[in-house]
C-alpha positions in Angstrom: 40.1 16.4 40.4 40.3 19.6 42.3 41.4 22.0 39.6 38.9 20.8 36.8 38.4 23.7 35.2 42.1 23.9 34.5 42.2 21.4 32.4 39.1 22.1 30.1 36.3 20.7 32.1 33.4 22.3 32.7 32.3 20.7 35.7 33.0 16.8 37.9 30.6 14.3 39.5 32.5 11.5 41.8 31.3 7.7 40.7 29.1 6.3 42.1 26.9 8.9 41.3 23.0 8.7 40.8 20.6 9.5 38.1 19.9 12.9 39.9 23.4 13.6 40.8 24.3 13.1 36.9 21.3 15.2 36.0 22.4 18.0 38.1 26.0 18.1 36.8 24.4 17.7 33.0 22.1 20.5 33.9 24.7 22.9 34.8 27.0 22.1 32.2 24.6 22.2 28.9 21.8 24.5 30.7 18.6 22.5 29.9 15.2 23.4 31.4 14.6 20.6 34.1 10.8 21.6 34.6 8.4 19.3 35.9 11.0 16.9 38.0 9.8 16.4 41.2 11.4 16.4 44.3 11.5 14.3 47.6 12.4 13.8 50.7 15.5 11.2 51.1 16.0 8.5 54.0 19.9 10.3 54.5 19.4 13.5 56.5 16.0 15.3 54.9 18.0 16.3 52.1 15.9 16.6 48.9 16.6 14.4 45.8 15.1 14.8 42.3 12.7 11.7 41.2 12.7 11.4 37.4 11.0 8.8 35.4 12.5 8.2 32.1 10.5 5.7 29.4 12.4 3.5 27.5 12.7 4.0 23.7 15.0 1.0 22.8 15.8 -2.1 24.8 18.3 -1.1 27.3 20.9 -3.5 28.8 21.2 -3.4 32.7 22.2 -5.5 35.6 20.0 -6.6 38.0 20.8 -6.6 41.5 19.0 -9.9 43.1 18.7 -11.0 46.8 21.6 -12.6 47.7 24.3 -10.5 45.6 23.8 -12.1 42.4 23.6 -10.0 39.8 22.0 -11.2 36.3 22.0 -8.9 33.1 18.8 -8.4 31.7 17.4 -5.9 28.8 14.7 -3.7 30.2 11.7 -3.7 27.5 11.1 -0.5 25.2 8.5 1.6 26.4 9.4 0.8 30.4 9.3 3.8 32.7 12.1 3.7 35.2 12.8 5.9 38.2 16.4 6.6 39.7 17.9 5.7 42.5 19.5 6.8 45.3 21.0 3.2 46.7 24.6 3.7 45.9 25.3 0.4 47.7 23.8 -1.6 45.2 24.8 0.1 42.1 27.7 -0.8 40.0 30.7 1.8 39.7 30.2 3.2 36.8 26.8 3.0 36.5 23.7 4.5 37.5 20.7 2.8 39.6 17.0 2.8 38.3 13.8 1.1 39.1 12.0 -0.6 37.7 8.4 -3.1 38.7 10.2 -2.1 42.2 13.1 -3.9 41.2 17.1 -1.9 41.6 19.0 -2.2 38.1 22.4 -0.5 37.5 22.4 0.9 33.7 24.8 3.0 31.9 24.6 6.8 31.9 25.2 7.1 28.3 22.9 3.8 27.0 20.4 5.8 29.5 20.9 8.9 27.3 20.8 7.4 23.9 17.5 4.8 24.6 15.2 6.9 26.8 13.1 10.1 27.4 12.3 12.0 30.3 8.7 11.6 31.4 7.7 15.1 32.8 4.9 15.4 35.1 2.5 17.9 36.6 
């Protein structure tokens, strides 16, 4: 949408996006202090992307992406700590990838939200 702002929005983020990508776009529109998220290097030109761990507070539903295409739903435990992801090949549209025991998962943005807090380190 190339003229968001004209109707009411405050900003747009094109699906598939990423953890960081949604964080970003959250960032800007509601202003909160992302201290402590560390940033590294990407495989896709040098280009920095933001690494945030988030722990589980509630089961969270997710899909995960096995070898082979299949994909299985799964709930990842309470008190998991998951990392985004940049592999927008494997994640669903519509959802966001994570890891997990080095395993890709694609969750929702909002379930992400409502059943997790950001881990902040030094």
């Amino acid at each position: 949408m190339a003229e968001f702002q004209k109707y009411g929005f405050d900003d747009v983020i094109r699906k598939p996006y990423t953890l960081a990508e949604l964080s970003d776009v959250l960032t800007r529109v509601i202003g909160a202090n992302l201290g402590g998220v560390a940033t590294t290097p990407s495989s896709s030109g040098g280009k920095n992307v933001r690494v945030e761990r988030y722990r589980l507070t509630a089961p969270l539903p997710a899909v995960w992406d096995r070898a082979g295409g299949e994909r299985v739903s799964v709930m990842l435990p309470a008190g998991a700590v998951v990392k985004n992801s940049s592999q927008r090949s494997t994640t669903l549209l519509g959802m966001i990838g994570v890891y997990w025991k080095g395993r890709h998962y694609s969750v929702y943005p909002r379930d992400l939200l409502q059943k997790a807090e950001r881990v902040f380190t030094a």
